[in-house]
N, C-alpha and C positions, 0 to 999 in steps of 0.2 A: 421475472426471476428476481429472487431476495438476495441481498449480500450484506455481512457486517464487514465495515471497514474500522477497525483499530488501530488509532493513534496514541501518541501520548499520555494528553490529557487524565484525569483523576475518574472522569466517568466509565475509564476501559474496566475498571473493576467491575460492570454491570452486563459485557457482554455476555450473552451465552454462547455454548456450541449447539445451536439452531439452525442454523443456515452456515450456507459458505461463507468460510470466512479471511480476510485478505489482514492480515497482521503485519505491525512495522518494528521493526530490529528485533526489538526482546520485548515487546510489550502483550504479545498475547501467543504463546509459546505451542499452543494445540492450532494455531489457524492453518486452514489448508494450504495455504503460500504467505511466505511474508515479502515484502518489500526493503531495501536497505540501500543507500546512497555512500554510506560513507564507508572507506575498502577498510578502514579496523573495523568496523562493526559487523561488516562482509565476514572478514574473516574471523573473528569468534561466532556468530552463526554459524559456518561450514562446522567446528571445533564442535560445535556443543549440540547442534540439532541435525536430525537429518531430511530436514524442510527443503522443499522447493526454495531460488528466492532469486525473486527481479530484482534487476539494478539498473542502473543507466550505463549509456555506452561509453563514457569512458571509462569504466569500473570492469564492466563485465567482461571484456576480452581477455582479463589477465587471471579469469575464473573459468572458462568453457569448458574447459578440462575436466572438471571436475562432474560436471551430467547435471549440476542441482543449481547452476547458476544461468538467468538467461536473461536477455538484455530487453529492454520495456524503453523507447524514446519515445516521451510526453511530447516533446516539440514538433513530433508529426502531428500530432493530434490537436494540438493546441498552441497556442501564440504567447510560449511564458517564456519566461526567465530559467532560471538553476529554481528547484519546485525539493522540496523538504520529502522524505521518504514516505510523510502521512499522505500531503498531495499526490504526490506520485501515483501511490495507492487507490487513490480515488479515480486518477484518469487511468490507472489499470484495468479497474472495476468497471466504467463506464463504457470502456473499449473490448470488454468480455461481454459484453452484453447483458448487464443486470441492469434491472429499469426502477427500482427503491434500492435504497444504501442507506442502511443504518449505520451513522458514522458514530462510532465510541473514542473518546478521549481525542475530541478534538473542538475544546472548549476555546473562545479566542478566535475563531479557525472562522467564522462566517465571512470576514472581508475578502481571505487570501481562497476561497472557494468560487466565489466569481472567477476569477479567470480561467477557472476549469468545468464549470460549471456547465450539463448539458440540460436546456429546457426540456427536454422529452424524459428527463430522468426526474425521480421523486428522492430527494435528500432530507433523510431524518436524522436529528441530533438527538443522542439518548444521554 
């Protein structure tokens, strides 16, 4: 299974709506779930879209309520740190079971991908 995952970066201009797609705050506004760390940015998403959208656990409890918020711990999965909504994103994707991820706008992004990094999975930067 195929997934775009959307960060940041200048290359998000290139994705398409192709495959599923895992979007971060406001960067790719059509993706079937976004991801969002930070509870302002939390909350204009609810405001403004009516997306799916993961967050970490200490964010997500004070959104449950609402049906469209639901809580995603990377630190089960992986041996990080406090991980950027892009990261996030990518150990989302990986833990859904898609085995290629075409990562958009996450130029800069190859050091802080090792730590999440699954050998069985194919990581493409577009």
């Amino acid at each position: 299974m195929q997934c775009n995952v959307v960060g940041g970066g200048i290359s998000k201009t290139f994705v398409e709506p192709d495959k599923f797609t895992i979007g971060t705050n406001f960067h790719c506004m059509w993706a079937n779930l976004i991801f969002a760390v930070d509870e302002p940015m939390l909350r204009e998403l609810l405001s403004k879209t009516n997306k799916l959208i993961f967050t970490t656990p200490k964010v997500a409890p004070k959104y449950r309520r609402t049906g469209r918020v639901f809580e995603f711990d990377s630190k089960r999965h992986y041996n990080t740190n406090s991980l950027s909504s892009g990261l996030n994103a990518i150990c989302l994707a990986n833990q859904m079971g898609f085995d290629t991820l075409y990562l958009f706008g996450f130029e800069n992004r190859l050091e802080q991908l090792g730590q999440i990094q699954d050998i069985e999975k194919k990581y493409i930067f577009r």
